[in-house]
C-alpha positions in Angstrom: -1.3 30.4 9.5 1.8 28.5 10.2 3.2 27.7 6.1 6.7 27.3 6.8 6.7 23.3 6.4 4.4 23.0 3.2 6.3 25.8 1.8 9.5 23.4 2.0 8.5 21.9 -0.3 8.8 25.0 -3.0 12.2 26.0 -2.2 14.7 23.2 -1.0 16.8 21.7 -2.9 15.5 18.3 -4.8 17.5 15.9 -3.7 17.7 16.9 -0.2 14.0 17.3 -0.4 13.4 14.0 -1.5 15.3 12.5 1.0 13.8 14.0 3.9 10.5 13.0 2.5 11.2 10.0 1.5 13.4 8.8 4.3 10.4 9.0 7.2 8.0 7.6 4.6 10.7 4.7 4.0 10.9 3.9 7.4 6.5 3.9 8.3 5.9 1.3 5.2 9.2 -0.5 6.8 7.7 -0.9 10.3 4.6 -1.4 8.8 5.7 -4.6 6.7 7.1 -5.5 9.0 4.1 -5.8 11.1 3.0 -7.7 8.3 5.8 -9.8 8.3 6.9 -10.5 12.3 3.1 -10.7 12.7 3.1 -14.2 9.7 6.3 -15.3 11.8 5.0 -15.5 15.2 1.5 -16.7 13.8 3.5 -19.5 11.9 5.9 -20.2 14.8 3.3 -20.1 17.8 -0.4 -21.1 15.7 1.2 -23.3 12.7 1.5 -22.9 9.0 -2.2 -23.8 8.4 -2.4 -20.3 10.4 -0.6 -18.6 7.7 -3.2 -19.5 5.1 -5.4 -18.5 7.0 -4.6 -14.6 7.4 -3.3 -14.7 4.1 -7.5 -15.5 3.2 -8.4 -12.6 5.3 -5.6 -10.0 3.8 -7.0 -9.3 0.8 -10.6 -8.3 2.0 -9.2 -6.3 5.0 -6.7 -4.1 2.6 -9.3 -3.5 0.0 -11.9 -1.7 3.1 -7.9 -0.2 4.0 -8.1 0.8 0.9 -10.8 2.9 0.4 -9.4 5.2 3.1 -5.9 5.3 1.2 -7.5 6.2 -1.9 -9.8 9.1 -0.5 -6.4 9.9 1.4 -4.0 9.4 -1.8 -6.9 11.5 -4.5 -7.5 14.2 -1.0 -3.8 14.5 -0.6 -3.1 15.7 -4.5 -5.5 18.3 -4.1 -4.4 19.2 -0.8 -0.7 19.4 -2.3 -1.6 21.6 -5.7 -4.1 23.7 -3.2 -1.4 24.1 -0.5 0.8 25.1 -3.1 -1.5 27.5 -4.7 -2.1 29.4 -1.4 -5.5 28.2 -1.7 -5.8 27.2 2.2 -9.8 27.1 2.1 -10.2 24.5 -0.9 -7.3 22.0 1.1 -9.5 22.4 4.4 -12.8 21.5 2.7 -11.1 18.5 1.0 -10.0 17.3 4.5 -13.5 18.1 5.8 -14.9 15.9 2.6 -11.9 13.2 3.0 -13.5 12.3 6.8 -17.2 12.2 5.6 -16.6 9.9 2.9 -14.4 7.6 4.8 -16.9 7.3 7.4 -19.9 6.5 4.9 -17.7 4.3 3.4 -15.7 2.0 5.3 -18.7 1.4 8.4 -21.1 0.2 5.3 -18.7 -2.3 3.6 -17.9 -3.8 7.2 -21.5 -4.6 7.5 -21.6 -6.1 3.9 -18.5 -7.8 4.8 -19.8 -9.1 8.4 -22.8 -10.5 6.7 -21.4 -12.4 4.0 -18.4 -14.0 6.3 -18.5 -17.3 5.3 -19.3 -16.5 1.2 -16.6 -14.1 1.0 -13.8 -16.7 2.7 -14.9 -19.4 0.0 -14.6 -16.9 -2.4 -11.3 -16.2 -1.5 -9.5 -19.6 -1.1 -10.5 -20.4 2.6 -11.6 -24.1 1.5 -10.8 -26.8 3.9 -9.0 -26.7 6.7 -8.0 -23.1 6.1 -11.5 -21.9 6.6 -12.1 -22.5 10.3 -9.1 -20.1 11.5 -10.1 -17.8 8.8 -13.0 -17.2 9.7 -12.1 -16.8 13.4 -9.4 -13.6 12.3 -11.4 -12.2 9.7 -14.5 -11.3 12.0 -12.4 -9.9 14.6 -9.9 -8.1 12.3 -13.2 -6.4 10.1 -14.0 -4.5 13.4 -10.5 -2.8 13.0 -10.5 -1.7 9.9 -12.5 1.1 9.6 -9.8 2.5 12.2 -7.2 1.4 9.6 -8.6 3.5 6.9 -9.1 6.6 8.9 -4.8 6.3 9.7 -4.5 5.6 6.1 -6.7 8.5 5.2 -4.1 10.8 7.9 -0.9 9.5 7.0 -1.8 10.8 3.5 -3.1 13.9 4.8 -0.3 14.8 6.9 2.7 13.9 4.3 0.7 16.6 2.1 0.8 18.9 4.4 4.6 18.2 4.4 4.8 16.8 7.9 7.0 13.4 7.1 7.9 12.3 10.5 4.2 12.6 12.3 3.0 10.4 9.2 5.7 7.9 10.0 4.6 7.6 13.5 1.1 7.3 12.3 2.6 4.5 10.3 4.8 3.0 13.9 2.1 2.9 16.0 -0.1 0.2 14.7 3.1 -2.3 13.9 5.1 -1.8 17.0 1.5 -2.0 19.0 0.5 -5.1 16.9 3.8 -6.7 17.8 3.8 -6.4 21.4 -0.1 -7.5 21.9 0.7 -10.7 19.3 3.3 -11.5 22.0 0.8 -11.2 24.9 -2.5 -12.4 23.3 -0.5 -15.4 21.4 2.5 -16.6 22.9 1.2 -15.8 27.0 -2.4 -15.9 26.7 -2.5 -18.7 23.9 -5.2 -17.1 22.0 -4.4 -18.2 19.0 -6.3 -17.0 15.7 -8.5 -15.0 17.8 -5.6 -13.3 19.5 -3.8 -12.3 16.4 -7.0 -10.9 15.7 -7.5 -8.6 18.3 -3.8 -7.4 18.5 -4.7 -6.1 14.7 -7.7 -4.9 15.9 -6.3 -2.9 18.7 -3.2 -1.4 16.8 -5.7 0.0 14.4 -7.3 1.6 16.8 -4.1 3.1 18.0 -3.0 4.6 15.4 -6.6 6.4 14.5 -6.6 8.0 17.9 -2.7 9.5 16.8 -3.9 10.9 14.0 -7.1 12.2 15.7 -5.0 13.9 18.2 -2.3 15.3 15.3 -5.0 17.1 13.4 -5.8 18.5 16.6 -2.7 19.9 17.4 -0.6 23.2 17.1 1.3 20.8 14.2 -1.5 20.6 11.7 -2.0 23.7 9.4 -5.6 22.1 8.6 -7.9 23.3 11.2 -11.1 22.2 9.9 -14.9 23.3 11.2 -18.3 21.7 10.9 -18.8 22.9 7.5 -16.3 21.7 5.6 -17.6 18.3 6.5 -20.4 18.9 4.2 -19.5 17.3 1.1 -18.5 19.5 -2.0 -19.8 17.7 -5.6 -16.5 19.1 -7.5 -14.3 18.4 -4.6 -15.7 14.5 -4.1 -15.3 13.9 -8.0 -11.9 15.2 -8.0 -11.1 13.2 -4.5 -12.8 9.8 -6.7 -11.0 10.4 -10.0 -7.9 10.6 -8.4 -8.7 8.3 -5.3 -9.9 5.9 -7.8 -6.0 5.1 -9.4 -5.4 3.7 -5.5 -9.1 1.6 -5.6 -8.7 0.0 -8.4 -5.0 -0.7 -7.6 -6.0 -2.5 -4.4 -8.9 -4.1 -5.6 -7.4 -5.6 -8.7 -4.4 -6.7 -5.7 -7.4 -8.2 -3.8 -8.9 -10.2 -7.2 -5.0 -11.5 -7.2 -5.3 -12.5 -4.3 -8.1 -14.0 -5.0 -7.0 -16.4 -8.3 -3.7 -16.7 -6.4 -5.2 -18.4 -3.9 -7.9 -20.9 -5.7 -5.2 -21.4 -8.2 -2.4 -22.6 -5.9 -4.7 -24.6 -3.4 -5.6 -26.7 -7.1 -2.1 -26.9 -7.9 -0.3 -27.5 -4.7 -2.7 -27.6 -1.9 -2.6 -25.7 1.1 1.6 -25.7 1.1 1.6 -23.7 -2.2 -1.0 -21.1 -0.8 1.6 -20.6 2.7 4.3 -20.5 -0.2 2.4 -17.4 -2.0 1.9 -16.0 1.6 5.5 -16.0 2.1 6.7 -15.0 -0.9 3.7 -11.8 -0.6 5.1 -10.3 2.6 8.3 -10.4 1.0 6.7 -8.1 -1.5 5.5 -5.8 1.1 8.3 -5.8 2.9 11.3 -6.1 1.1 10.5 -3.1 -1.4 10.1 -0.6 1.3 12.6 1.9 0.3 11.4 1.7 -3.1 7.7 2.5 -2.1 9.0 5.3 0.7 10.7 7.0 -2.0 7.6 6.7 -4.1 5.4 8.1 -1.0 7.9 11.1 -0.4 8.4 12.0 -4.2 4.0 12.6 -4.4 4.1 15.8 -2.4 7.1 17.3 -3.9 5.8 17.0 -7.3 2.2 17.9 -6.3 3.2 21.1 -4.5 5.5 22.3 -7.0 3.0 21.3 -10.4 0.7 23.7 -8.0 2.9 26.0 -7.5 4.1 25.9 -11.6 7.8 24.9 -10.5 8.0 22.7 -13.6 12.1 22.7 -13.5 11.4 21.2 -10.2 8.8 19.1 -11.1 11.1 17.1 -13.7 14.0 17.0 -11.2 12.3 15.4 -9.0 11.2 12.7 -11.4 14.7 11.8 -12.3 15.8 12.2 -8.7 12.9 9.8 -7.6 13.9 7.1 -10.6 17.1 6.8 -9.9 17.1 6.6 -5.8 14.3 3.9 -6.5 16.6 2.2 -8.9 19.4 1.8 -6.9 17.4 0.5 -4.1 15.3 -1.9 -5.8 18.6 -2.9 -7.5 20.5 -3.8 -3.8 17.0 -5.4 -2.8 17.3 -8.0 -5.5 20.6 -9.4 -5.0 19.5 -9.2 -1.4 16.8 -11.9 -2.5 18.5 -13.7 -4.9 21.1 -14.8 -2.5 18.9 -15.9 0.3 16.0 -17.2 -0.4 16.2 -20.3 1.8 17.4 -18.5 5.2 14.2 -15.8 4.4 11.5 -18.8 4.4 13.5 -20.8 7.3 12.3 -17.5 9.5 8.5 -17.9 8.6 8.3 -21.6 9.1 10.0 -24.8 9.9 7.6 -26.9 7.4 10.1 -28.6 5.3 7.3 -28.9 2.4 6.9 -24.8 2.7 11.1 -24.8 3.1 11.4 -26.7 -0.4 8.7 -24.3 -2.7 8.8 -21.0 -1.5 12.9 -19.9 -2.4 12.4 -21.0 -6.2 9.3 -19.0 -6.3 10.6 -15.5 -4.5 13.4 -16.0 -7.2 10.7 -16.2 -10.0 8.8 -13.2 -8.4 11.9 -10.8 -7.9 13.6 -11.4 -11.0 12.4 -8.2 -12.3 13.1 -6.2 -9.3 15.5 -3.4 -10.8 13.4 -2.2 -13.4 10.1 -1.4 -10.7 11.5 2.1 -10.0 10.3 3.5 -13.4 7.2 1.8 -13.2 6.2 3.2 -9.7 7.4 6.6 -10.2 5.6 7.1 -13.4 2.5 6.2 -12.3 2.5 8.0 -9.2 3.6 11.4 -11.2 0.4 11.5 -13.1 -1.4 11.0 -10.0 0.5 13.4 -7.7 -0.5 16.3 -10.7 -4.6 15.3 -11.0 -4.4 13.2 -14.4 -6.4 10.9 -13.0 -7.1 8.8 -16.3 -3.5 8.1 -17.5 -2.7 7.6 -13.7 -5.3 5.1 -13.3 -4.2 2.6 -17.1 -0.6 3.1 -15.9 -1.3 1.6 -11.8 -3.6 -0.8 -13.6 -1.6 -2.2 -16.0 1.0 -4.5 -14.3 -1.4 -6.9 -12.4 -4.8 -6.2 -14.2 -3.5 -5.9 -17.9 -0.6 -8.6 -18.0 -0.5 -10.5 -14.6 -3.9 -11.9 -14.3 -4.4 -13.1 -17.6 -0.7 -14.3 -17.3 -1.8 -16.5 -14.6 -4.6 -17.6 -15.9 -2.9 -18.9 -19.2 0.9 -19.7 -18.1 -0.5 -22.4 -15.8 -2.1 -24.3 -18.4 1.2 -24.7 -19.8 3.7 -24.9 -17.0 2.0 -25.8 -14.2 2.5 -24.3 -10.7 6.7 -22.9 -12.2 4.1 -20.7 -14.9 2.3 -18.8 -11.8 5.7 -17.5 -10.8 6.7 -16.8 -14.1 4.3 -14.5 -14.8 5.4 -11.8 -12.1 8.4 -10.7 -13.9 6.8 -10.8 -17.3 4.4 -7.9 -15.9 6.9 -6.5 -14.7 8.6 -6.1 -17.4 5.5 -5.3 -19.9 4.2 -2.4 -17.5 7.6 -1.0 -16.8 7.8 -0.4 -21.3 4.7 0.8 -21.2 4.6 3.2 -18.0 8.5 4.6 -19.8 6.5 5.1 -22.7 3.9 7.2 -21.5 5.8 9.1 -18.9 8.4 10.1 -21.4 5.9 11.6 -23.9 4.2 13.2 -21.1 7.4 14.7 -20.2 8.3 16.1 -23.5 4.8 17.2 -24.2 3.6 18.5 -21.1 6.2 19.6 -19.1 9.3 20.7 -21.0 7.3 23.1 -22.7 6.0 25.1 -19.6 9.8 25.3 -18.4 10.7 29.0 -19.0 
């Protein structure tokens, strides 16, 4: 069996290491935001800013059923790493095997649940007035996609554990660049409208599973699985939904944001303010790309190498990882603090949207530099199988200080106290996550450094 690649990540040098991981991952989350974010402008541009509302309804739902293939990918993938770098080839194909099977059982029965309680779950989620007619229209459409979605999500993960960076960027590509071009064709020639924008998503998805269909199938994959490691292992799902569940809950408690976000601004400011929060949240997709590729790349190093008991390596790459992030999140912010007008003047020429949306990406940003420790931290005790302190730690900036900050600032400040209370988390779950990863560090790892 071909090793040579996973075994990279044993032997070269940190830095360099990091870099080549992080540097492919960088550039997938990039084209994919901005998917996210070309995909808002054209909708805006060509549908209208009502449009905008509208998918920004529908996002939340979508990425949670994304989600659950992420989190079976991101819990799968730790094992895979530790396994991998174990020489323990037979437990990382019968994760893969288990990975598949409980994506499948997943994702197609939440999509039924989802398609029969359309209308409810719009409501739900903000789509009142006249946002709920084109809301509805993507949201059926885009549903159909999304099982596809969290099969690719499910592969990229898979395929940076193996140690194979540049096929899980291109896993990454495909559905942006594809959703790009068929926006073009199904909105702007076709005039499809809502429905259009829906099916390019739809479509892209579906792009990017058959990639990562056909890269598992290749002479590039070390993970040839059979039939039976599709039958699912009871130790192996439990340690796939322990870890798996740190990425859940993330995205859920993202989607519950979403969904307060939403009610709460329509109350506020009406359908402007909820286009401002959708402006301002593709920004926070897409503008902290770098920070979240180096995130991605610094999970296999530290996986493999905890697996492997490289624990000098292990704590290099922590400090490595923090202080690439830093820097980056660092250049990101003045980036954003300088121009926030010209960045919303490129999603929409309403001058209501034009006069909101820069004071809040300034409120939301503020905190910017300091992410790096929070993200890193968190993602350490998930790339080594602490599942528990991995979990607090990814929970604790929006579901232990941002929600209940927006549900109390506002009473106080109005629509300014919404945007306030982004940095405030920040800043609360970057103390905490320092906390915890520093005594982890001196406990846990320093002492099993020969």
């Amino acid at each position: 069996m071909a090793k040579v690649s996973s075994e990279e990540l044993g032997n070269q040098p940190i830095g360099q290491l990091l870099i080549k991981q992080a540097v492919p991952a960088s550039i997938g989350v990039l084209v994919m935001s901005l998917n996210v974010v070309v995909d808002t402008i054209f909708v805006g541009q060509w549908i209208g800013a009502i449009a905008i509302a509208a998918i920004n309804i529908v996002l939340p739902v979508s990425f949670f059923i994304a989600a659950l293939g992420m989190s079976v990918g991101v819990g799968g993938a730790s094992i895979i790493s530790r396994a991998l770098g174990a020489s323990n080839y037979e437990k990382a194909l019968k994760t893969f095997g288990n990975q598949i099977t409980l994506v499948l059982v997943l994702t197609t029965s939440i999509v039924a649940l989802g398609l029969f309680f359309a209308d409810d779950i719009i409501l739900l989620f903000g789509g009142k007035g006249e946002i709920f007619a084109p809301a509805k229209v993507y949201y059926k459409i885009v549903l159909y996609g999304i099982p596809m979605l969290a099969f690719s999500m499910l592969g990229n993960n898979v395929i940076r554990a193996e140690g194979k960076p540049k096929f899980g960027m291109y896993a990454m590509m495909i559905p942006s660049i594809g959703n790009l071009l068929l926006d073009y064709i199904f909105i702007n020639l076709l005039g499809y409208g809502m429905a259009g924008a829906a099916w390019a998503t739809t479509i892209s998805y579906s792009c990017s599973f058959l990639f990562v269909v056909w890269f598992f199938n290749s002479k590039h994959s070390e993970l040839k699985i059979s039939l039976s490691h599709f039958g699912l292992d009871l130790s192996i799902v439990k340690e796939i939904a322990a870890l798996g569940f740190v990425t859940l809950a993330r995205q859920a408690v993202v989607s519950v944001t979403y969904l307060f976000m939403n009610n709460i601004l329509f109350n506020l400011g009406g359908a402007t303010s909820v286009t401002a929060y959708a402006i301002v949240g593709r920004m926070l997709m897409f503008a902290l790309f770098p920070v979240l590729g180096v995130t991605q790349g610094f999970l296999p190093i530290a996986g493999f190498n905890y697996g492997a008991k490289n624990y000098e390596r292990v704590r290099e790459s922590i400090n490595i990882a923090i202080k690439y992030a830093a820097i980056l999140a660092s250049v990101i912010f003045v980036v954003l603090m300088l121009f926030p007008e010209a960045i919303t003047r490129v999603f929409t020429s309403d001058l209501d949207v034009i006069r909101q949306t820069p004071s809040a990406m300034r409120w939301v940003f503020a905190a910017t530099p300091i992410i790096a420790l929070q993200l890193i931290g968190a993602a350490y005790f998930q790339a080594i199988g602490k599942a528990t302190p991995a979990l607090l730690l990814t929970l604790s900036r929006q579901g232990f200080f941002f929600i209940p900050l927006i549900l109390i600032l506002p009473k106080f400040y109005g629509e300014i106290g919404v945007w306030m209370s982004f940095p405030i988390a920040d800043v609360l779950a970057t103390i905490v996550t320092g906390y915890f990863l520093n005594r982890e560090i001196r406990k846990n790892l320093i002492n099993k450094i020969v």
